[in-house]
Residue frames as qw, qx, qy, qz and C-alpha x, y, z in Angstrom:
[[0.000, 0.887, 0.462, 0.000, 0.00, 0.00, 0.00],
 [0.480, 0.239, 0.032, 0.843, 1.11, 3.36, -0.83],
 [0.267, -0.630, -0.439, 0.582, 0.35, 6.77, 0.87],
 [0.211, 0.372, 0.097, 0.899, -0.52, 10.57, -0.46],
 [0.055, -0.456, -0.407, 0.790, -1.53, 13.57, 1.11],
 [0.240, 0.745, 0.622, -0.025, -3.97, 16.07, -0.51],
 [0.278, -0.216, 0.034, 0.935, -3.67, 18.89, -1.91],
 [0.301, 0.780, 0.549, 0.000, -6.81, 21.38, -2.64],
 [0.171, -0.163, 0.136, 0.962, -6.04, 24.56, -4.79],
 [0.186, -0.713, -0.394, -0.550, -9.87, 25.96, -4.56],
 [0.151, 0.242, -0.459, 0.841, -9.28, 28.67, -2.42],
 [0.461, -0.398, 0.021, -0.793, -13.44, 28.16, -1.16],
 [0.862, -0.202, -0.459, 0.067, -12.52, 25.15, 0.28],
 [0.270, 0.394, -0.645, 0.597, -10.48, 26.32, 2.75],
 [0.528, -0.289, 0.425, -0.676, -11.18, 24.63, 6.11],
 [0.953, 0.025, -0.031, -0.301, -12.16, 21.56, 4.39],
 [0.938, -0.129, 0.319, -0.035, -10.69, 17.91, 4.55],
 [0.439, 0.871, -0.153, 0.159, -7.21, 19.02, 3.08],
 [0.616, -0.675, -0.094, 0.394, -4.13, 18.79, 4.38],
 [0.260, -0.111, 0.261, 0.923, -2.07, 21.24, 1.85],
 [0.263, 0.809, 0.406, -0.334, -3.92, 24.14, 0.71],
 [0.304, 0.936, 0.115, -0.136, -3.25, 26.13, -2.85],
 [0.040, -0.827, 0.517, 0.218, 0.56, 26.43, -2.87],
 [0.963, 0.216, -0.147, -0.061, 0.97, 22.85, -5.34],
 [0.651, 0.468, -0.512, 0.309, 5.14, 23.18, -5.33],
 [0.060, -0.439, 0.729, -0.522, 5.76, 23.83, -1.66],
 [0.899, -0.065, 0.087, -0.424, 3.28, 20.71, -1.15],
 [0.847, 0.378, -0.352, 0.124, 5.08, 18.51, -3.48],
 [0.194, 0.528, -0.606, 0.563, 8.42, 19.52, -1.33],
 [0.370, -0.454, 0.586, -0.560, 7.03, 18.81, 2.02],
 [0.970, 0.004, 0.112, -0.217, 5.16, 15.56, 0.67],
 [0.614, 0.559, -0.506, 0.232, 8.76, 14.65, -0.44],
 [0.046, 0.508, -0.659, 0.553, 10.72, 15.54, 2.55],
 [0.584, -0.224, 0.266, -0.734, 8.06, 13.61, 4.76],
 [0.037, -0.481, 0.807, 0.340, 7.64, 10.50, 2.59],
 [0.650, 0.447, 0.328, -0.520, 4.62, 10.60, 0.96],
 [0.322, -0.077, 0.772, 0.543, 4.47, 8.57, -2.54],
 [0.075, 0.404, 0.495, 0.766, 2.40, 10.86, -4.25],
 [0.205, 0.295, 0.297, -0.885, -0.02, 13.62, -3.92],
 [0.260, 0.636, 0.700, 0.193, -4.22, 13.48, -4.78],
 [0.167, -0.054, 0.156, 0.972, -5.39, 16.99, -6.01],
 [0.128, 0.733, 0.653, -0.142, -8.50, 18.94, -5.65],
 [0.221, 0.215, 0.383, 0.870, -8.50, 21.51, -8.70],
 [0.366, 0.428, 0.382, -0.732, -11.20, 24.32, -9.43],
 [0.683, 0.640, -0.029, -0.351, -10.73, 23.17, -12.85],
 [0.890, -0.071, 0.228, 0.387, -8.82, 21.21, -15.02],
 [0.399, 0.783, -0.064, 0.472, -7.38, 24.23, -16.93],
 [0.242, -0.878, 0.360, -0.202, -5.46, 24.65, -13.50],
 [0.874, -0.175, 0.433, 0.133, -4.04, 21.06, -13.77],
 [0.495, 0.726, -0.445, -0.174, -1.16, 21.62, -16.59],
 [0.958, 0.189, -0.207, 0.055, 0.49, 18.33, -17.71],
 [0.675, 0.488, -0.244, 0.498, 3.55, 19.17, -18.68],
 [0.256, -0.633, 0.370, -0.630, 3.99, 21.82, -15.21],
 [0.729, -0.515, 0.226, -0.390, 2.76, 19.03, -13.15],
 [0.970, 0.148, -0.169, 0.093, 4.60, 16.09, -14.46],
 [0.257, 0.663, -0.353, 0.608, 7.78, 18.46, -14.29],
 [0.273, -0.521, 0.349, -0.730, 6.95, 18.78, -10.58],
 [0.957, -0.130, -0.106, -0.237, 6.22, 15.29, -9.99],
 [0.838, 0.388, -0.223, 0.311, 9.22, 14.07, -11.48],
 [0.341, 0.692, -0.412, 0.484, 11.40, 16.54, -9.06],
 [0.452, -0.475, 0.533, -0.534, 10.19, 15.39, -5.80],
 [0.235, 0.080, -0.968, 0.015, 9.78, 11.80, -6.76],
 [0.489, 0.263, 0.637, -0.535, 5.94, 11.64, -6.23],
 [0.084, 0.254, 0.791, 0.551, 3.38, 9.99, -8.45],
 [0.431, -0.132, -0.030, -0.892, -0.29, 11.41, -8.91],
 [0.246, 0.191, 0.895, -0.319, -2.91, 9.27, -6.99],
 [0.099, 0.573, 0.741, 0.337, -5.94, 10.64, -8.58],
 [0.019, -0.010, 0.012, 1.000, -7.70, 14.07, -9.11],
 [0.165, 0.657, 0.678, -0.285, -11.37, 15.15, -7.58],
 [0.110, 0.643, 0.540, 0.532, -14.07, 16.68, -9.49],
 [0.126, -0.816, -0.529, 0.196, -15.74, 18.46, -6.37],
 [0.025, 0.239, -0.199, -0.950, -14.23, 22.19, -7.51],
 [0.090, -0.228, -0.545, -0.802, -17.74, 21.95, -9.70],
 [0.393, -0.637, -0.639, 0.176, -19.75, 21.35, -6.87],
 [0.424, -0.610, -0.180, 0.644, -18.05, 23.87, -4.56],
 [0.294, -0.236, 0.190, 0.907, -17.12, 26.45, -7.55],
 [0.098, 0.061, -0.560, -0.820, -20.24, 26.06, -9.96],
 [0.604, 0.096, 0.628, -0.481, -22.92, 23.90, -8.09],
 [0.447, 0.489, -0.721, -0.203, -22.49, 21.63, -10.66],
 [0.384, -0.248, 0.871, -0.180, -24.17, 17.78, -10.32],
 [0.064, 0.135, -0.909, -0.389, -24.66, 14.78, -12.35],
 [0.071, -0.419, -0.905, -0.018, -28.15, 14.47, -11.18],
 [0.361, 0.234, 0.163, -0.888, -29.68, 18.40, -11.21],
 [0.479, 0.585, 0.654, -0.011, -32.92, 18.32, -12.60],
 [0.400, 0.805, -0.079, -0.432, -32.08, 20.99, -14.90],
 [0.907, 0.240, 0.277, 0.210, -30.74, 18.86, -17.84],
 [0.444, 0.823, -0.194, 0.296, -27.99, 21.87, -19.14],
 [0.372, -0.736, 0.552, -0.120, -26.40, 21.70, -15.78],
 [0.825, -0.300, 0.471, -0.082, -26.20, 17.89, -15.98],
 [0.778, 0.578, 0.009, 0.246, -24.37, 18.22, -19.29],
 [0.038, -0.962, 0.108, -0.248, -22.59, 20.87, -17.66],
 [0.760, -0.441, 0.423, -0.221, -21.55, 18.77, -15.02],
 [0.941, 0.129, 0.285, 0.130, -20.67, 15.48, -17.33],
 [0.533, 0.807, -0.055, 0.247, -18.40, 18.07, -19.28],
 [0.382, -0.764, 0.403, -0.330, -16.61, 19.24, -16.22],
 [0.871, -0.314, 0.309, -0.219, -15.76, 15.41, -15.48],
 [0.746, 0.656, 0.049, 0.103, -14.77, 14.86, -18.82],
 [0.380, 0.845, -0.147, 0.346, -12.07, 17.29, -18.72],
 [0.502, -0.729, 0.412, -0.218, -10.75, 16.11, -15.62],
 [0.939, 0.063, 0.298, 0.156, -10.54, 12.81, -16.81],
 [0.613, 0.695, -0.153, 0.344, -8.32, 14.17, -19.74],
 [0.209, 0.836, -0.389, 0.326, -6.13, 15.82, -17.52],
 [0.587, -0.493, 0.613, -0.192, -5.57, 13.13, -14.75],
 [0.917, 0.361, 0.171, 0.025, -5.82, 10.66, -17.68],
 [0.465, 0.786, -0.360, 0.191, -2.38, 12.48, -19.21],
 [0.047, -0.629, 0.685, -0.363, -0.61, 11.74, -16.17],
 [0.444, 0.108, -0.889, -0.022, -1.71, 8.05, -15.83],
 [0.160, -0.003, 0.597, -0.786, -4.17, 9.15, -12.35],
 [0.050, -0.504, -0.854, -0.116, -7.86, 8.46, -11.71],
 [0.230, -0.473, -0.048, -0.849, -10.61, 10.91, -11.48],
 [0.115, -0.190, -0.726, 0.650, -12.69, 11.08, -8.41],
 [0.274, -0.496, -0.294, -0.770, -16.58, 11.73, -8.65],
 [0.238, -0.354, -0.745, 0.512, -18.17, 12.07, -4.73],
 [0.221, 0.527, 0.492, -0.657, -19.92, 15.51, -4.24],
 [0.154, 0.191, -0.669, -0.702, -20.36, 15.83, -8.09],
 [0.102, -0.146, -0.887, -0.426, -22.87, 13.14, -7.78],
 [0.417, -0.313, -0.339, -0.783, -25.80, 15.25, -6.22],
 [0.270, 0.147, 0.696, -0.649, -28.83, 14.34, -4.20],
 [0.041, -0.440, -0.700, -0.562, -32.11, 13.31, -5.56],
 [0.238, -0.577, -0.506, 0.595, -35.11, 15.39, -4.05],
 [0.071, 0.618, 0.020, -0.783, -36.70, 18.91, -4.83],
 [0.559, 0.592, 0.020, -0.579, -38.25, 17.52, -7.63],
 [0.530, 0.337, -0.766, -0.136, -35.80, 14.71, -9.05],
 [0.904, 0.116, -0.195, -0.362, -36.97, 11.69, -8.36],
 [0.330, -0.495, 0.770, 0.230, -34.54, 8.62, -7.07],
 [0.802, 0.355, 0.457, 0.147, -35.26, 6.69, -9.99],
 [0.391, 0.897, -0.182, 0.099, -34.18, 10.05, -11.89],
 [0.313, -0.839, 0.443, -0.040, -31.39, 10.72, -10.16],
 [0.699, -0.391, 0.596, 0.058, -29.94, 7.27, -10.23],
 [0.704, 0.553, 0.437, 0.089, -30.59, 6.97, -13.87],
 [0.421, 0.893, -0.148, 0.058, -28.70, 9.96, -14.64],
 [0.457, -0.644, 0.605, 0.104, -25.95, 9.00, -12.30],
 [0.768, 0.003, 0.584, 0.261, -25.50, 5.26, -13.77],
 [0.663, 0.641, 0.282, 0.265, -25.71, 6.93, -17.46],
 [0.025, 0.948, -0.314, 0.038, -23.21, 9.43, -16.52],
 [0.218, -0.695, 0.684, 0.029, -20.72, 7.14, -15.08],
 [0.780, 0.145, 0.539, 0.282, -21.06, 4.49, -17.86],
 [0.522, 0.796, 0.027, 0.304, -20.20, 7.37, -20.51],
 [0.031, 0.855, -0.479, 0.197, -17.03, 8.56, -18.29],
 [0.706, -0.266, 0.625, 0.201, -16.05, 5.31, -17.01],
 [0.693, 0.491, 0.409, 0.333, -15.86, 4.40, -20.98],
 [0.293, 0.925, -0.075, 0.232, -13.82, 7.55, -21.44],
 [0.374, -0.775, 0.502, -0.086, -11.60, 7.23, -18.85],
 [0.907, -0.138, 0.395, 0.036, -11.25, 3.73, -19.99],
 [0.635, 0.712, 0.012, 0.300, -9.81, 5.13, -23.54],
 [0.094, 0.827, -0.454, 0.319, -7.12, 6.76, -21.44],
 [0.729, 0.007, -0.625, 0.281, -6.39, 3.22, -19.55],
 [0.013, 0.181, -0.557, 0.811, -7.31, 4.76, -16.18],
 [0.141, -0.614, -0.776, 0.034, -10.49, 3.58, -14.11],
 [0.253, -0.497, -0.176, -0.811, -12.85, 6.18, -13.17],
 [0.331, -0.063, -0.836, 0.433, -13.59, 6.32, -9.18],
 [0.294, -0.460, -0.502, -0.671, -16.78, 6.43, -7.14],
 [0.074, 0.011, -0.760, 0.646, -17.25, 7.43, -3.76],
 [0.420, -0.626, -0.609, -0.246, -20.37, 6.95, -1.68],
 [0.108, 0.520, -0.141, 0.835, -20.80, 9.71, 0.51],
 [0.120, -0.118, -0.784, 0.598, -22.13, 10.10, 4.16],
 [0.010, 0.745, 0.635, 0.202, -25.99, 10.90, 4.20],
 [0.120, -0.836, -0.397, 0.359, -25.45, 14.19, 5.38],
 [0.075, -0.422, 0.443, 0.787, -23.57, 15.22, 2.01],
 [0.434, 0.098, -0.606, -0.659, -25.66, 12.90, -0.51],
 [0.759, 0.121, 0.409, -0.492, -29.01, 10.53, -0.37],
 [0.704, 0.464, -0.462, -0.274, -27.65, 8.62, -3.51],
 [0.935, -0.202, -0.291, 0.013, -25.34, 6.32, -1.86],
 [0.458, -0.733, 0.347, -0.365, -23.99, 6.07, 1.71],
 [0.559, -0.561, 0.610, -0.011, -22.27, 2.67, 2.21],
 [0.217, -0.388, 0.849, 0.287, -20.40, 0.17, 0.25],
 [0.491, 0.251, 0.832, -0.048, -22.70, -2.25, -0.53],
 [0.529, 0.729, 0.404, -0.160, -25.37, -0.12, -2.20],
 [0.083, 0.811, -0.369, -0.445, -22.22, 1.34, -3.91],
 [0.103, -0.177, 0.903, 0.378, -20.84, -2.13, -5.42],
 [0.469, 0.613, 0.602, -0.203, -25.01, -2.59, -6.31],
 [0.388, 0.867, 0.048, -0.307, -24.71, 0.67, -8.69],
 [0.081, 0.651, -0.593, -0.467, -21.28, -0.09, -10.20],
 [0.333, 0.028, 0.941, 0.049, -22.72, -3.89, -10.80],
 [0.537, 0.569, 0.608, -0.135, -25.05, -2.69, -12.75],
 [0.394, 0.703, -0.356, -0.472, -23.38, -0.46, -15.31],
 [0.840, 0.532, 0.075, 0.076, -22.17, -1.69, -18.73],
 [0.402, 0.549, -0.683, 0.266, -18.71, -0.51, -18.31],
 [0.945, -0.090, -0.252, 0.188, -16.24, -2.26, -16.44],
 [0.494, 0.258, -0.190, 0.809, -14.08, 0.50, -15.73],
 [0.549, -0.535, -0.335, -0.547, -15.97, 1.69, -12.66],
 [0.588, 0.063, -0.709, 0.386, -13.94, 0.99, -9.31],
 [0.519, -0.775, -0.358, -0.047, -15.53, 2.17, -5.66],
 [0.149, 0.544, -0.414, 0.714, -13.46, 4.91, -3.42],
 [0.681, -0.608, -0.352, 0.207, -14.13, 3.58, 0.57],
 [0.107, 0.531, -0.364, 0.758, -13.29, 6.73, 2.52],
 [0.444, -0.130, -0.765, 0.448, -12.61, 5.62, 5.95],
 [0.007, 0.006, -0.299, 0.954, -14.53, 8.80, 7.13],
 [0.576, -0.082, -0.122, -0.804, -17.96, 8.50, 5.73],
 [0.678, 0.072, -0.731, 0.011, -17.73, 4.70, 6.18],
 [0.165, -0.012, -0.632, 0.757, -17.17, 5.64, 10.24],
 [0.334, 0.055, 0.416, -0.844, -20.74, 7.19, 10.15],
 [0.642, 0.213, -0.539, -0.502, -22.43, 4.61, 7.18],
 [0.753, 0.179, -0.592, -0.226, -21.32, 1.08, 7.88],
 [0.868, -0.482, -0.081, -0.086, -22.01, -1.13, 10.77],
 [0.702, -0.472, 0.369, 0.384, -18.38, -2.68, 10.53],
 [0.201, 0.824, -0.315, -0.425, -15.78, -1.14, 8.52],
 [0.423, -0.254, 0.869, 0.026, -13.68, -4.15, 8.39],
 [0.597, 0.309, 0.739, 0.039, -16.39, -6.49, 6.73],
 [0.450, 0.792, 0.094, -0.402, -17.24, -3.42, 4.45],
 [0.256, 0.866, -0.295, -0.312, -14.25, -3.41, 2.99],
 [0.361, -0.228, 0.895, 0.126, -13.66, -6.95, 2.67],
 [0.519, 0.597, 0.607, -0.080, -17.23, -7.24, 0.48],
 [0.320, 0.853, 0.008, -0.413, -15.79, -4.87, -1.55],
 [0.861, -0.044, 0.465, 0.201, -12.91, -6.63, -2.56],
 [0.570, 0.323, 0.532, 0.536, -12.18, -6.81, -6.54],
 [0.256, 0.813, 0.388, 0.350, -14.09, -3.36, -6.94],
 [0.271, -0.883, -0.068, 0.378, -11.99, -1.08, -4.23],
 [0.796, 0.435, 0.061, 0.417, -10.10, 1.08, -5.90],
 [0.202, 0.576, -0.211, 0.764, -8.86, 3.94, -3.66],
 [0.399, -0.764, -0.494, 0.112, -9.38, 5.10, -0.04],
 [0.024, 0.720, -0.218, 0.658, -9.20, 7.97, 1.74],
 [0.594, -0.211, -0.554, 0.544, -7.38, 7.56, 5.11],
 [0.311, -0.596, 0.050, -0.738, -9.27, 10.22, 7.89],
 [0.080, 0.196, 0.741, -0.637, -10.01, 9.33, 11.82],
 [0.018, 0.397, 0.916, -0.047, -13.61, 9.38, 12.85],
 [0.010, 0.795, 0.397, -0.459, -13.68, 12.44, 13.66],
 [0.643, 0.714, 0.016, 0.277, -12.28, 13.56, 9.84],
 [0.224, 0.932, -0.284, -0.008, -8.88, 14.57, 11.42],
 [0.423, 0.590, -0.683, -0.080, -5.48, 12.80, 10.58],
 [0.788, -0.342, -0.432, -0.274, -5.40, 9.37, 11.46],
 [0.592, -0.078, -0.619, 0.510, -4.58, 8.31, 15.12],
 [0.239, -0.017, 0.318, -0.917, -6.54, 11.54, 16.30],
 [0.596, -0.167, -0.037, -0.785, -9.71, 9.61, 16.64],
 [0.687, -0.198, 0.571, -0.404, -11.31, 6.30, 17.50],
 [0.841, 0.373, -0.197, -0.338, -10.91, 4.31, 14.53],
 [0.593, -0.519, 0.579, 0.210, -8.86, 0.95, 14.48],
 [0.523, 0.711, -0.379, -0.280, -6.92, 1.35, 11.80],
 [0.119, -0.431, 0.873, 0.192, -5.39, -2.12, 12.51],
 [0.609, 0.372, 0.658, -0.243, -8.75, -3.76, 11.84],
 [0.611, 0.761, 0.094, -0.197, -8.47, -1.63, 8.61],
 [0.139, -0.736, 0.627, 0.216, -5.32, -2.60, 7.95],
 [0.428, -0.125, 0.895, 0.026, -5.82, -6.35, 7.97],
 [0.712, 0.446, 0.537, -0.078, -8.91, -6.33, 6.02],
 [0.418, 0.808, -0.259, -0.325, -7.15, -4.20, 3.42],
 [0.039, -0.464, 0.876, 0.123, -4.27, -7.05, 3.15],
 [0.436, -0.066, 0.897, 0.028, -6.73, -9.61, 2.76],
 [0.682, 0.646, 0.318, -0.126, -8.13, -8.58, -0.29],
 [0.550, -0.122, 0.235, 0.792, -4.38, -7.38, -1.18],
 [0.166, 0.963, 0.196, -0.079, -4.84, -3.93, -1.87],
 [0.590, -0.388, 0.063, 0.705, -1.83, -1.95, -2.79],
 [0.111, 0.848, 0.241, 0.459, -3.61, 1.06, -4.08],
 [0.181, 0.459, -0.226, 0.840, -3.29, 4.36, -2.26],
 [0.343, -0.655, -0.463, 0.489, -4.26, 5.83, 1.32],
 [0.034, 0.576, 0.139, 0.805, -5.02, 9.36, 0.30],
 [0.094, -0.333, -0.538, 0.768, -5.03, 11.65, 3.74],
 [0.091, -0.630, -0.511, -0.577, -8.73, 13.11, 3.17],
 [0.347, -0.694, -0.610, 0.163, -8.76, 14.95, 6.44],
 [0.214, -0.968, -0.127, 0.022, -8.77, 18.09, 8.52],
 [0.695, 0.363, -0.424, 0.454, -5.50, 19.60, 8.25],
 [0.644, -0.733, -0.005, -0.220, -5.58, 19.67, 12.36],
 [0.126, -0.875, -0.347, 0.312, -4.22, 21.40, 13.75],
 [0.316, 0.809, -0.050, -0.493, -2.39, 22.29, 10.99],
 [0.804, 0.478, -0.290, -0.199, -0.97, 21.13, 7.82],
 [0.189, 0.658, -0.674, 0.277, 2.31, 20.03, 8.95],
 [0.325, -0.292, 0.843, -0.316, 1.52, 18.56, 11.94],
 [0.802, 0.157, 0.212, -0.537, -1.32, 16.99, 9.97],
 [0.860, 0.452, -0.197, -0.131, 0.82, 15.08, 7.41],
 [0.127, -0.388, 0.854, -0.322, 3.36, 14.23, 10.53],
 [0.527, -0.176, 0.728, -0.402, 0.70, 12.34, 11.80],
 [0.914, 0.323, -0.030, -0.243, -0.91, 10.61, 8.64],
 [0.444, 0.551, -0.698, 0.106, 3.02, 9.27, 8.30],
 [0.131, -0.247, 0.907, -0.314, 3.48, 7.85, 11.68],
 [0.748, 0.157, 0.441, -0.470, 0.09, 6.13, 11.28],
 [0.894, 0.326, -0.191, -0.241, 0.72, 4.49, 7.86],
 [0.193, 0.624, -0.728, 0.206, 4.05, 3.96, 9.12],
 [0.297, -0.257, 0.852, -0.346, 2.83, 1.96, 12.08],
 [0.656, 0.245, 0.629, -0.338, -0.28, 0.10, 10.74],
 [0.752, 0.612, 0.170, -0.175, -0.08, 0.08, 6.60],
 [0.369, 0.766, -0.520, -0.089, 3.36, 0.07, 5.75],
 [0.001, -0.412, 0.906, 0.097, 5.12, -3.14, 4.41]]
């Protein structure tokens, strides 16, 4: 298993579930010096994601790219795959698109989570799910043209009503037509979702393709109640050796946050 740290460069996120904020190269540097093996990225857009700049800047600190979120359209445009206003939800699928391209260049997954909406106020969950599944069988099948899966997170009910815990998450990716479709388990929403984390993420199995590594209380792990050796093991027995992406608070501040996501994968996920 391998470890990155976050990095958000939408300056209205600040405060959120970050632990670098806005400044991409002095990230890269401290995720270096630290010994992080790559960094995930929360853009406002992909036109702020430049290949050739980022690869460049990979390449000097000896990190790889874990995968790049969508939610800048949420958070910058309100932007989701399931509005009822059918221009947004093009809007939206376009926006996704263009991430894909640019995390696609650099060999990374995309990330769709608050992107995928809420049904309600007039959509329908039949809508809602319908547009979802037909969205992410036309970008999984894009993303697949760039040989890079396309990643889906279920979200805690008090962000989305679409889907909240594993299970009903490997239901919705079992039922598309692509194949290139893989499940994000973020140890955080999973803490308020799923009876036992442990079993969750052993039923998931073949389809995980990413987590995000947070405490219970979303800040870095070993500041909260989770036992991250329970999640340890069950991750080895499906052999994972994807990423731990630090999704959390950057408490009590960046630094000390991505001290402490180290000495935690150090002591429970590494080797």
């Amino acid at each position: 298993m391998k470890v990155a740290a976050t990095v958000s460069l939408v300056p209205e996120a600040r405060g959120g579930p970050f632990v670098f904020w806005e400044d991409l190269a002095l990230a890269s540097e401290k995720a270096q010096r630290l010994g992080f093996d790559a960094i995930e990225i929360f853009p406002p857009a992909a036109s702020a994601v430049d290949a050739g700049n980022l690869s460049a800047l990979l390449e000097d600190h000896n990190l790889k790219l874990a995968a790049i979120g969508t939610g800048g359209g949420w958070v910058k445009r309100r932007l989701t795959l399931t509005s009822s206003d059918a221009n947004v939800r093009r809007e939206a699928g376009d926006f996704v698109r263009s991430i894909i391209d640019a995390a696609g260049a650099l060999g990374a997954p995309t990330i769709i989570g608050s992107m995928q909406g809420r049904w309600g106020d007039g959509v329908s969950r039949d809508n809602a799910i319908g547009w979802l599944s037909e969205a992410l069988n036309d970008l999984g099948e894009h993303a697949r043209t760039l040989r890079v899966p396309l990643l889906y997170e279920p979200l805690n009910r008090y962000e989305t009503n679409m889907v909240n815990v594993l299970s009903d998450g490997i239901a919705l990716v079992q039922s598309l037509s692509t194949r290139n479709v893989r499940l994000l388990a973020d140890l955080y929403h999973m803490n308020i979702e799923e009876a036992d984390l442990a079993v969750a993420l052993r039923e998931t199995a073949d389809l995980l393709g990413h987590v995000h590594l947070a405490d219970s209380n979303r800040r870095p792990a070993g500041d909260g109640h989770t036992d991250f050796g329970l999640i340890a093991d069950a991750l080895r027995g499906v052999g994972y050796d994807g990423y731990l992406s630090a999704e959390c608070f950057p408490w009590p501040d960046p630094d000390s946050a991505a001290e402490q996501t180290m000495r935690a994968f150090r002591r429970y996920f590494a080797g």
